[in-house]
Each structure stands twice: as structure tokens, then as C-alpha cells.
N, C-alpha and C positions, 0 to 999 in steps of 0.2 A: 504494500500500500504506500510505504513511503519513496519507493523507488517510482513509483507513478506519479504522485506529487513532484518528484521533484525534479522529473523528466518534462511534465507540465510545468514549471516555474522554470526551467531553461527551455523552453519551446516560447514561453513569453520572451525572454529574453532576446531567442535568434530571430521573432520578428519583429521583435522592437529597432535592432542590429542590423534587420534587411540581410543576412546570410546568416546560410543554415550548412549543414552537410549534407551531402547526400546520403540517402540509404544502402546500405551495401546490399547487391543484390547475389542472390547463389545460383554459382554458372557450373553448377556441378557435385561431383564425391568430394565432400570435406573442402571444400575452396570456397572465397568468395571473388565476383567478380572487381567488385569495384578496390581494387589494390593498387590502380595509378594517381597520384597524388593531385593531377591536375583535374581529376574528376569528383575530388574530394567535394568541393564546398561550391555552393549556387549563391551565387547574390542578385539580391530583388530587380536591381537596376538594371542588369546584364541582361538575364534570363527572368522575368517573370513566372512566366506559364512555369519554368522547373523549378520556382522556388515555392511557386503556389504549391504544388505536384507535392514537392520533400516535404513541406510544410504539411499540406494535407495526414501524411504517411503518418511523420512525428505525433499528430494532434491525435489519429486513431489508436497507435502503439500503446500513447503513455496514457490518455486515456481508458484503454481494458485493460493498462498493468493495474490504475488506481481502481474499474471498476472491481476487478480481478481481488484485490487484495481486502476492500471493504466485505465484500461477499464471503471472503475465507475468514475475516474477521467475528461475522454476522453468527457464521456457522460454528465457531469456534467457541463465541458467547453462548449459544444458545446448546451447546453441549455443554458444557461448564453450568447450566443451570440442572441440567438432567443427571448428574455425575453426584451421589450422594454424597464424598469424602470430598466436595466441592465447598468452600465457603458458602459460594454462591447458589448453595444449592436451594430448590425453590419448591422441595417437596411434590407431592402430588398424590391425590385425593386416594387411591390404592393405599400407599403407605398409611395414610392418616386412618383409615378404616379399621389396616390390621393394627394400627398400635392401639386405637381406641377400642378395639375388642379382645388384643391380650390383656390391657389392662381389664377390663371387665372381669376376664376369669383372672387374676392377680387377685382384685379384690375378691373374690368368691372362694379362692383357696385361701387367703387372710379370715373370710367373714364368714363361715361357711350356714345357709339357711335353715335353720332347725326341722 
């Protein structure tokens, strides 16, 4: 989650900057293509349309890393509530029936009815 934040806080940055990098793209087994230095970085003035393009790419990226990371988040809290030896645990209504009916027979082996 914070690695999508803060790929979003440098994507505002490159287009404040007017240049960005380009995305590396994969031209194959284990390689990527974009490994010549002068096809590294697009600036706005230059090449619009390719820095709208990288722009685009970045904003989709780091946005599903950030949505990516609240969702694992979300799922993470809401097991933590289900997990008895959880602080945060939040009970449920199962549990609460059989403790209120061991105790029932507690008291009945303590009191026993004449």
C-alpha cells in the first residue's frame, strides 16, 4: 500500500516536471526491452502523445499497487477480528451461546435443584 502511495506522489511529481521514464517493456525470456539509455525518459514538450502514453501506464501501475495493498489491508483487519487469541477479537454470537450455556450447567453442578 505504501509502495503505491508513493509511486503516486512521484507520478505527481514527473508531471509537474513535464518528464517521466519510460516503461520498460518485455521483448522476451528474462530481458527487458527498453535497456538503451536514450529511450529512457519522454519529456512533455518533445513528445506529448509519449508522455501522455508513460504517464497514463505510471497512473494505472501505482494506482492497483495502492488499490492492491488497501484490499490486502481490509482482508487482513477483518481476519484479525475473527482470530480468537486476537486482541481485536470481536467475538460472535456461536461463542457467546456456548459460554452462556456452560455456565448455566457451572451453576447447576454448584446449585444442584432438590
Amino acid at each position: 500500500m505504501a509502495i503505491g502511495f508513493l509511486t503516486l506522489a512521484w507520478n505527481g511529481y514527473d508531471e509537474f516536471q513535464g518528464s517521466t521514464s519510460v516503461p520498460a517493456t518485455y521483448s522476451g525470456r528474462y530481458s527487458f526491452a527498453s535497456s538503451d539509455s536514450s529511450q529512457g525518459i519522454v519529456i512533455k514538450k518533445v513528445d506529448p502523445e509519449a508522455f501522455r502514453n508513460a504517464m497514463i501506464y505510471h497512473w494505472v501501475r501505482s494506482s492497483m499497487l495502492a488499490i492492491g495493498g488497501i484490499i490486502l489491508f481490509r482482508i487482513d483487519k477483518s481476519q484479525e477480528r475473527l482470530d480468537p487469541l486476537s486482541p481485536d477479537f470481536g467475538g460472535n454470537k456461536a461463542l457467546d451461546e456456548l459460554e452462556d450455556e456452560m455456565n448455566k450447567e457451572e451453576e447447576q453442578h454448584r446449585h444442584p435443584e432438590p
